[in-house]
Structures are given as C-alpha cells and as structure tokens.
C-alpha positions as CSV (number, residue, x, y, z in Angstrom):
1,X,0.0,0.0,0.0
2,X,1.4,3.5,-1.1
3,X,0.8,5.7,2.1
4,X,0.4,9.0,0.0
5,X,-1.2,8.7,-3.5
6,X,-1.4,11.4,-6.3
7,X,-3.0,11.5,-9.4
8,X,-1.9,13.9,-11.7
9,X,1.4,15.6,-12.9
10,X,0.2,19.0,-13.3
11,X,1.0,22.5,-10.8
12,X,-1.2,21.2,-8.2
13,X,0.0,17.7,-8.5
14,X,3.8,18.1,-8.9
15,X,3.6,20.3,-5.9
16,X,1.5,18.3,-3.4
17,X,3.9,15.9,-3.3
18,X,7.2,18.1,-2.7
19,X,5.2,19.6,0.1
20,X,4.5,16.4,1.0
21,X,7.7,14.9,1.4
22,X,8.8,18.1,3.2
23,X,6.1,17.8,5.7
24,X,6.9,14.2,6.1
25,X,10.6,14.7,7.1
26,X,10.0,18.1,9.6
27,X,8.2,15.6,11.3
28,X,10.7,12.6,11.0
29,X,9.2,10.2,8.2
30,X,10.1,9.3,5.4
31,X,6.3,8.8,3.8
32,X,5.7,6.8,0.9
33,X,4.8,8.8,-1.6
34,X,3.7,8.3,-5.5
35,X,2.3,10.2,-8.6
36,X,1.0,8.6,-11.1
37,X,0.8,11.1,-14.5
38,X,0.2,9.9,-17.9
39,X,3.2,12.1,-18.9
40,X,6.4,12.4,-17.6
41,X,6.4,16.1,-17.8
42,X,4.8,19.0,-16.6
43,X,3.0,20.8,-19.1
44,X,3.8,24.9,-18.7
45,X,0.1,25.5,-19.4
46,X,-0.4,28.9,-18.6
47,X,2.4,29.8,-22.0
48,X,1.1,27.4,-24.3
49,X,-0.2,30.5,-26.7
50,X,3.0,31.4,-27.0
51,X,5.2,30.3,-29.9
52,X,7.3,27.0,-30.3
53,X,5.2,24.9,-27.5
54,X,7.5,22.4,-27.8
55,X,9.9,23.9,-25.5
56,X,6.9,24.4,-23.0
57,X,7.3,21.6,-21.1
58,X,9.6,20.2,-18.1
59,X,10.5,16.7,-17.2
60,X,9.1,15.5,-14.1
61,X,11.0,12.9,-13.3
62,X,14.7,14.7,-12.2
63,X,12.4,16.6,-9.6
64,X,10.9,14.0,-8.4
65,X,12.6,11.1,-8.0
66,X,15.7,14.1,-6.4
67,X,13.5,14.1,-3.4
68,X,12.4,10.1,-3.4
69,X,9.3,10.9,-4.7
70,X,8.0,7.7,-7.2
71,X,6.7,8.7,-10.6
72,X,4.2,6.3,-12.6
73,X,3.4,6.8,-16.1
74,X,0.1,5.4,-16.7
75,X,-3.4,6.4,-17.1
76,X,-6.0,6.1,-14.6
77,X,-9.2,4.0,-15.6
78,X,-11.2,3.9,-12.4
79,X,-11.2,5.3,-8.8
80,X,-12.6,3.2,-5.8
81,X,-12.6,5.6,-3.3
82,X,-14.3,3.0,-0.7
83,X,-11.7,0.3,-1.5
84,X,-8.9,2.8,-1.2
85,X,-7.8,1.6,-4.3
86,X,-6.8,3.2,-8.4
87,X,-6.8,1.3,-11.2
88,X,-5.1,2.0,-14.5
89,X,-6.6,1.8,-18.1
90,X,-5.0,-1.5,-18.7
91,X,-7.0,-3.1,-16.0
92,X,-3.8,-4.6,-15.0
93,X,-1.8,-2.3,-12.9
94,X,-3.8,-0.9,-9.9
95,X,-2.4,0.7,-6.9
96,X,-4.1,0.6,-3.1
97,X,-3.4,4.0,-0.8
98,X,-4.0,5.4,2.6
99,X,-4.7,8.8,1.5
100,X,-5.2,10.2,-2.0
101,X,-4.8,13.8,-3.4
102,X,-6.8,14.4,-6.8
103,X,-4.7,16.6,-9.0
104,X,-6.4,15.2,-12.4
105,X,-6.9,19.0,-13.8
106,X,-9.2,20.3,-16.9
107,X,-10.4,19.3,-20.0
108,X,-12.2,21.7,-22.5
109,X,-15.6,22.5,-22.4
110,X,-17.9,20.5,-25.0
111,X,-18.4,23.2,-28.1
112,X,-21.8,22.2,-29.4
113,X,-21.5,23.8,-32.4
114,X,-21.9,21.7,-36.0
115,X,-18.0,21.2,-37.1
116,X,-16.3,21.7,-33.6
117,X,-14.5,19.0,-34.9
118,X,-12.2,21.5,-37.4
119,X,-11.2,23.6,-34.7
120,X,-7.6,23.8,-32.8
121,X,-7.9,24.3,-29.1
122,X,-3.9,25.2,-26.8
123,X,-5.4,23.4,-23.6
124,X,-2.8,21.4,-23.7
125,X,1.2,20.0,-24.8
126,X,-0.6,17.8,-27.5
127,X,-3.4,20.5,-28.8
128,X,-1.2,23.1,-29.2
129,X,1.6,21.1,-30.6
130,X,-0.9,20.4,-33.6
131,X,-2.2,24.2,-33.8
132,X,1.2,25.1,-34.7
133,X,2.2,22.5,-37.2
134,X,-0.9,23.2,-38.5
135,X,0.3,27.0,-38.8
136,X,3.2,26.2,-39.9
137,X,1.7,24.3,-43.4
138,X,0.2,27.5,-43.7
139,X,2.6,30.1,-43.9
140,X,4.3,27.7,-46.3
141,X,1.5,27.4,-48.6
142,X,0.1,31.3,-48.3
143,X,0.8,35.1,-48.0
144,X,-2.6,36.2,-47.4
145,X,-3.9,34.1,-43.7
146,X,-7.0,34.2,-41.8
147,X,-7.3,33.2,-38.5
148,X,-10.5,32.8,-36.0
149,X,-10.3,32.7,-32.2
150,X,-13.3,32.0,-30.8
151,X,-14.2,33.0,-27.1
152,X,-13.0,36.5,-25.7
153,X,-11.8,35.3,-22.0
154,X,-8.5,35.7,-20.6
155,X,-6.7,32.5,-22.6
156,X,-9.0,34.0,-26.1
157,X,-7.7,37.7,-25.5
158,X,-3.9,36.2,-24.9
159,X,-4.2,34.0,-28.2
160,X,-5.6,36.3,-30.2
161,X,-2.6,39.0,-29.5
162,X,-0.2,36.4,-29.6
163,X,-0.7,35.6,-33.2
164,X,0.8,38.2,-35.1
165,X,4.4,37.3,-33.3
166,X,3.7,33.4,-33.7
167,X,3.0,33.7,-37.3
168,X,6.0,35.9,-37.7
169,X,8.0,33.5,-35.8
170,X,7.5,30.4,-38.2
171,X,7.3,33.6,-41.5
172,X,8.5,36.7,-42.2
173,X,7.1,40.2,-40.7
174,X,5.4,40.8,-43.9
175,X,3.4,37.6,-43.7
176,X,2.4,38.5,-39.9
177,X,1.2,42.1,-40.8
178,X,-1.1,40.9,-43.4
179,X,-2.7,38.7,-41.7
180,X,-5.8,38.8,-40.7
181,X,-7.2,37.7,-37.1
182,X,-10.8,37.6,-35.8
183,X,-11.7,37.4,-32.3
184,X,-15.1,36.4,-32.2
185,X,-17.3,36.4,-28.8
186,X,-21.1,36.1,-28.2
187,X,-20.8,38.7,-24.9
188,X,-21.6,42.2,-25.5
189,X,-18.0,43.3,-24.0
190,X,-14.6,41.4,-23.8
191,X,-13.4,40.0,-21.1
192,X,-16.6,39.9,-19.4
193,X,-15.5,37.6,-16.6
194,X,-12.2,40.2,-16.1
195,X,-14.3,43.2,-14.7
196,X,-14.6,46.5,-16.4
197,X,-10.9,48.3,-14.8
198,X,-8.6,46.2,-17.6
199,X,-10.8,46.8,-20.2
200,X,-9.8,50.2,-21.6
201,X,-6.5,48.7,-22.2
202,X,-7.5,45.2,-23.7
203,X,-9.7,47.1,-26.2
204,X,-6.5,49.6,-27.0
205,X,-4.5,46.4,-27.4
206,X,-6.8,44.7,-29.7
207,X,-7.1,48.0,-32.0
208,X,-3.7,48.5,-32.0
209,X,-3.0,44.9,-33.7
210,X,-5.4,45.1,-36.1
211,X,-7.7,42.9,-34.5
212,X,-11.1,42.6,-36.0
213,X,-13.1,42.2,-32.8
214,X,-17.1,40.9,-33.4
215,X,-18.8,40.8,-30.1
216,X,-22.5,39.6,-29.9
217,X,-21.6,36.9,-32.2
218,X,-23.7,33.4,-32.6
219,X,-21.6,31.0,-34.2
220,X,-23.8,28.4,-36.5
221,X,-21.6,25.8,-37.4
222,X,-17.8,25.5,-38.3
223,X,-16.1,23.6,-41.1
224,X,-12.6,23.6,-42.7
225,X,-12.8,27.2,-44.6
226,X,-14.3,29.2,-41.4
227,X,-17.1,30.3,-39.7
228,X,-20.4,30.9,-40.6
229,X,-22.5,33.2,-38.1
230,X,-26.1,32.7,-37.1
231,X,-26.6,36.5,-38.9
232,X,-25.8,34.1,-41.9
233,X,-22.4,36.2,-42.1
234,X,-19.4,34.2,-43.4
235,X,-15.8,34.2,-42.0
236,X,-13.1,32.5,-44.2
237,X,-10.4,31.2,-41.5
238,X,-7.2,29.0,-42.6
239,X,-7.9,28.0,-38.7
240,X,-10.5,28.2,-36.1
241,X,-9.3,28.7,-32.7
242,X,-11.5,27.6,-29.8
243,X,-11.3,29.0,-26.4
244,X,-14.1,28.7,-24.0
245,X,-14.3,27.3,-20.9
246,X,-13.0,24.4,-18.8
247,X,-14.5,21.8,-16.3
248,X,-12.7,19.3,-14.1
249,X,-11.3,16.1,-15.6
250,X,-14.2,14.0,-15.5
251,X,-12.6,11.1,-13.5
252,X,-13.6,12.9,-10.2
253,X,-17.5,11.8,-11.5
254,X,-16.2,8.5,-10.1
255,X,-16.0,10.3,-6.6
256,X,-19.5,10.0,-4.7
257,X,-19.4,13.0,-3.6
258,X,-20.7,16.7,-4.2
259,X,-19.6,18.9,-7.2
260,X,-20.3,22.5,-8.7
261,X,-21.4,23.3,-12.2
262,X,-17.6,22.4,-13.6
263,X,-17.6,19.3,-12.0
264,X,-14.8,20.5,-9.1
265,X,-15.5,18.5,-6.4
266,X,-16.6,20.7,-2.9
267,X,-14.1,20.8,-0.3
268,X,-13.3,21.2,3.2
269,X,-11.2,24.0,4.3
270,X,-8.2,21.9,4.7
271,X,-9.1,20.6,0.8
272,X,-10.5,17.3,1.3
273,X,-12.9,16.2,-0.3
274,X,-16.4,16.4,1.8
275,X,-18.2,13.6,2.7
276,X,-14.8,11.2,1.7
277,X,-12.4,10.4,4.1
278,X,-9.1,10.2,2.7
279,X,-9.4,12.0,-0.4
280,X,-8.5,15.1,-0.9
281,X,-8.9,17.6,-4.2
282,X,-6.5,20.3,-5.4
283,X,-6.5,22.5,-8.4
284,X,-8.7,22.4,-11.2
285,X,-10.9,19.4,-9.7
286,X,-11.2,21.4,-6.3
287,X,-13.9,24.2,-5.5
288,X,-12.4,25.9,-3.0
289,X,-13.1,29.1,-0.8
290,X,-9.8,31.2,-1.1
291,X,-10.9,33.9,1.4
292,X,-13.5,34.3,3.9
293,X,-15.2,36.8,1.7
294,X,-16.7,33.8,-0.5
295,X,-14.2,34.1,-3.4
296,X,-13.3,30.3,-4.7
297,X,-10.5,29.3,-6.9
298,X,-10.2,30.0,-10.5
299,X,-9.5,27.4,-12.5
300,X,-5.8,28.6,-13.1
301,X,-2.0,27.9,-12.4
302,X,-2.3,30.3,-9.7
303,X,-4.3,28.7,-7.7
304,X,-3.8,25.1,-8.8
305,X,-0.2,26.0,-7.2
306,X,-0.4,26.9,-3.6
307,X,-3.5,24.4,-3.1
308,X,-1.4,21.9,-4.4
309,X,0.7,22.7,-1.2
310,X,-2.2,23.1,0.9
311,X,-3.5,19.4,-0.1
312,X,0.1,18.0,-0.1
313,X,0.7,19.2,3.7
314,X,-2.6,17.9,4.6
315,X,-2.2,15.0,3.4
316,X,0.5,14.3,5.3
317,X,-0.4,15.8,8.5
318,X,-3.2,13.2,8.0
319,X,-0.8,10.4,7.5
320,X,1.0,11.2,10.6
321,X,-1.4,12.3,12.5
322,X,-1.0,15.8,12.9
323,X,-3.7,18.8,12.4
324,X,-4.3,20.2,9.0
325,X,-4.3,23.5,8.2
326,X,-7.0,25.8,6.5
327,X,-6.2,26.6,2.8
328,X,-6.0,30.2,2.3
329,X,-5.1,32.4,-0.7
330,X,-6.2,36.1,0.0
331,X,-4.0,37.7,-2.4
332,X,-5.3,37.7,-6.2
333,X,-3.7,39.2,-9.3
334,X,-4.4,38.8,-12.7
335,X,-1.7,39.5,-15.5
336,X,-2.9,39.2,-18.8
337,X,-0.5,39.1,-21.9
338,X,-1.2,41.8,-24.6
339,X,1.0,41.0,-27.2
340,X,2.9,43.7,-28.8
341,X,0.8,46.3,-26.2
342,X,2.9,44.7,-22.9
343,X,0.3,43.5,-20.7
344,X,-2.2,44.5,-17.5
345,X,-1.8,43.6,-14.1
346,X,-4.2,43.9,-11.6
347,X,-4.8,43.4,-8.2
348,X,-7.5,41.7,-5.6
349,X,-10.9,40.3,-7.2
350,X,-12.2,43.9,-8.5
351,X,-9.0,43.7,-10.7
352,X,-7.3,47.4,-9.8
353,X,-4.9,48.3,-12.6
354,X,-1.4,48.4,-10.9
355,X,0.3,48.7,-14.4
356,X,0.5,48.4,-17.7
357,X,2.9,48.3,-21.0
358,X,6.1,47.6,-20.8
359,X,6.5,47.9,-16.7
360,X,3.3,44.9,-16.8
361,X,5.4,42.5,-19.6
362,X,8.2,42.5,-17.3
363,X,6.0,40.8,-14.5
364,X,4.3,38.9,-16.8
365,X,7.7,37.5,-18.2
366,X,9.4,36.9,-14.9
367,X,5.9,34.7,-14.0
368,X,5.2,32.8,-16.8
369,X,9.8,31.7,-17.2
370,X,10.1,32.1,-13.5
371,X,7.7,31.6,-10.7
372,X,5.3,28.9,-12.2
373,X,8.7,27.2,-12.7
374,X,9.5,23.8,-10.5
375,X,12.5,23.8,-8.4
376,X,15.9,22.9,-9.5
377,X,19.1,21.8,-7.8
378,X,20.2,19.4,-5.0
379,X,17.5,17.5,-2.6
380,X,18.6,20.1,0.0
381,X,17.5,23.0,-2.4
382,X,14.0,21.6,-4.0
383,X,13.1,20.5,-0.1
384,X,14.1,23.8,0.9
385,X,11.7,25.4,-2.1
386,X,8.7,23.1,-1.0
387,X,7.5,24.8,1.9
388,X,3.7,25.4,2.9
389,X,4.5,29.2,2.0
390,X,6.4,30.4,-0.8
391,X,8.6,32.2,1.6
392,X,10.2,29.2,2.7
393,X,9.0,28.9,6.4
C-alpha cells in the first residue's frame, strides 16, 4: 500500500507531493509517496499560446525522484474511493493507498456547435503542438492568412494577441502584418468575466494589432474554410481557434461526492474532499473558498499552485497524525498578456490596474519563465523550495 497517492502531474500535483515529502521529514518520516501522470512532464500551461510549444514543457521525473518521490506513467481507468484503491486503463496495474490527493486537472468544455470537430484548441502539450504544425503548413502554402479565435476570456484575449508574433516567428514580418485575425465572442463586452478596470487597455491592445473584434456573435456551425454566423455572415479562416471554458477532468465523477457546475468536487477548508475520508482535491478538480469573503478558486496555475501545497501538507499531516491546516489564498492578481501592447496587471478580485505596457510585460515574463517554474538543484535546495508558503517557512 502506497501511504500518499497522487493523481496527476500538473501544478497542483507536482507540488502536493514536494510539500508532502517536506512535511513528512520536519516531522521525522520518510512517507511513501507516488504520482502517477500519464506524462512524464509537466506541461507549462499557462504559456502554451506562445510560440514554439514544444519547449513548454519540463520533465518531471529529475524533480521527483531528487527528493524520493516515485513517478508512474500510466493512465487512470477507475477510482474506488471506498476500496482505497486506483486502477489503470489497462485493467492490470492498480495501486491501493492510505490517503489520495486528486490533482487530475481540466479538460475543455464541450463546443456544441456543427464542425467543432475543425477547430484547434492550446489546452494542452498535445493540442497546441498540432495548432502550430498546422500553422506552420500555412505560412508555407500562403501570403494572405486568416485566423479565427473564438471566445473573448482571458486565454482568447492572450491568443488572439499572440498571433501576429507566432506567425511571424514560423514567417517573415510581412506575412504577420497581413494577416488577418478575428476574435469572435457572443458577450456584449470582452473580457466579461475580467471586470470592467482592464478593459480600456484590452480594447486599446486589440485596435492597436489590427484585430477585427465581433462581439454579440452566434456561431452556427464550423467547417474547414471558417465560420459561418447565425446573422448568416461568413468568415473564411485558414484555422478556427476555440477557447471557452473548462470543467474538471471527468474522472472525479467517479467520486460519490458533491460537485459545482464544472464538476470541481466541494471541499473542506483543509481541501479534502467532503463527505470522503481520505481523499483530498486540489487545483482544477477542487472548488475551493480562497478567502473568507466567499471568493473560490479559479481554475488557473495560480491557484492550482499553492492548493497543491495546501493538499500535499494535509495530506501528510493526515498520514502522521497531525492537524491540518485551512487553505488560504487572500492575495489575487491577474496578468494578462497583450502582445505587442505589454500586458495589464491587476490586483484583488475587482481587478485594480497596478500597471501596464512595458512595466506589466516585465512581470508577466518573470511569471510565466520564472515563478510557475519547479525547483531545481540538490534535494537540500527543492526541499528547501517546498515549503507550505512560498517564503520558505
């Protein structure tokens, strides 16, 4: 039996169990500890709109096994909460546990829309490997490209002003200026979900590249030459670009317990999982107060990060007996790409503007090739990095 369990390689996974282990030696055990991940690396999620995604992802395995930490590679069929037991897809591997952290992360929302089926999504290392071979094979065969993104949210807005340095990365700067890029949304405002303070400078960033922004838009159906609108308008795209909306892996359905419209499973403050001993969620499969002012958890690397503490420390504190502690994460920010405009960042849930430009694409850069980063270096160093609080204590 495998004392601490964890399913999933993601943030919240990866750092559940470094937590874990920490926790385990402060208090003078050596815990059995392993993460099963149906890839050995960890997927940089939050930079996949960025060019060349191929470099956008970090083995998992020289982390993990530094700090005695065992990695399996397999996908997980079933989950027998009861039983205290997870079985993979071949039917023949299954592993029993003592407690279990669910780390499984998102999938895409269903896009019911006739000919989802010819549209690229960058939710993940696979997905957005494709989008960009797929761009690729354009540029070779055209001068003149037209590209949809469709859904105006945080990952839409970063795509969509992404796309004029992507294309000129696999072309020529000629190429990227005359292409032409559609961001289509069926809200009456973009961004709706990112408050109105960051607007003014999304809406300068889009005009600025040449965006042509339709909001209020129905999408009828897709198919390999574009979009057609439910105004009967047509919209010739070389590729459609789908961004909107996640929900939980759908493994955690297995989990007989309650769950929000997403299918995140509701949690305790300490993270697990109500109404089943043992189990606890974190990240994208977790709904999750942050604050005592009834904000939960975004689905986002943000979050997925620090609960993934929360639920490894638990975890472990559980295993050895000791008191958990409540998950907390009062301090929000949002920093949201904007191309060749520099970005926005924001602060607390009403999304103040703190800056902007440049001063914004410098935090924004030091995040997304820094801080979202795992830990390098000797067992002393990554131990030392996988404290309960980022500040090392």
């Amino acid at each position: 039996m495998t004392e601490l369990l964890i399913l999933g390689g993601g943030f919240a996974g990866l750092w559940a169990a470094l937590v874990a282990r920490r926790r385990g030696l402060d208090c003078g055990r050596n815990i059995d500890i392993a993460l099963i991940s149906d890839s050995e690396y960890l997927t940089i999620k939050p930079r996949l709109y960025e060019a060349n995604p191929e470099r956008l992802r970090v083995p998992l395995r020289p982390v993990l096994e530094t700090v005695d930490v065992h990695l399996i590679k397999n996908r997980v069929a079933r989950i027998d909460a009861k039983s205290r037991l997870v079985v993979g897809d071949d039917q023949h591997q299954s592993w029993s546990y003592d407690r279990l952290v669910l780390a499984l992360g998102n999938v895409s929302a269903p896009f019911s829309v006739p000919g989802w089926q010819h549209a690229f999504n960058l939710n993940n290392w696979p997905a957005a490997m494709r989008f960009d071979e797929h761009l690729r094979r354009c540029v070779a065969d055209k001068k003149q490209l037209n590209l949809v993104v469709v859904g105006g949210g945080f990952t839409g807005i970063e795509i969509a002003l992404e796309l004029p340095d992507r294309i000129k990365a696999v072309s020529d700067y000629s190429i990227a200026q005359a292409a032409k890029i559609t961001l289509l949304d069926r809200a009456d405002v973009i961004g709706p979900e990112l408050g109105s303070n960051p607007r003014p400078a999304i809406e300068a960033a889009i005009m600025e590249a040449g965006i042509d922004l339709k909001l209020g838009a129905q999408i009828h159906r897709l198919d390999p030459l574009g979009v057609t609108l439910a105004s009967g308008q047509r919209i010739a795209a070389d590729a459609i670009i789908i961004s909107t909306g996640l929900l939980a892996n759908p493994l955690t359905e297995q989990i007989d317990a309650r769950r929000d419209d997403k299918g995140r499973l509701i949690v305790k403050p300490d993270l697990q999982v109500a109404g089943v001993p043992g189990v606890y969620a974190a990240g994208d499969v977790a709904h999750a107060a942050v604050d005592d002012d009834g904000h939960i958890a975004l689905m986002s690397c943000q979050h997925a990060m620090i609960m993934g503490r929360f639920a490894g420390y638990n975890a472990a504190s559980d295993i050895l007996g000791q008191s958990t502690t409540p998950y907390r994460q009062e301090r929000y920010v949002t920093c949201l790409d904007l191309g060749r405009s520099g970005a926005v960042f924001t602060t607390g849930w009403d999304r103040q503007v703190e800056h902007t430009g440049a001063a914004a694409k410098q935090m924004k850069t030091r995040i997304n090739r820094q801080v979202i980063y795992p830990p390098e270096g000797s067992k002393q160093d990554i131990l030392r990095a996988s404290s309960l609080y980022r500040d090392g204590n």
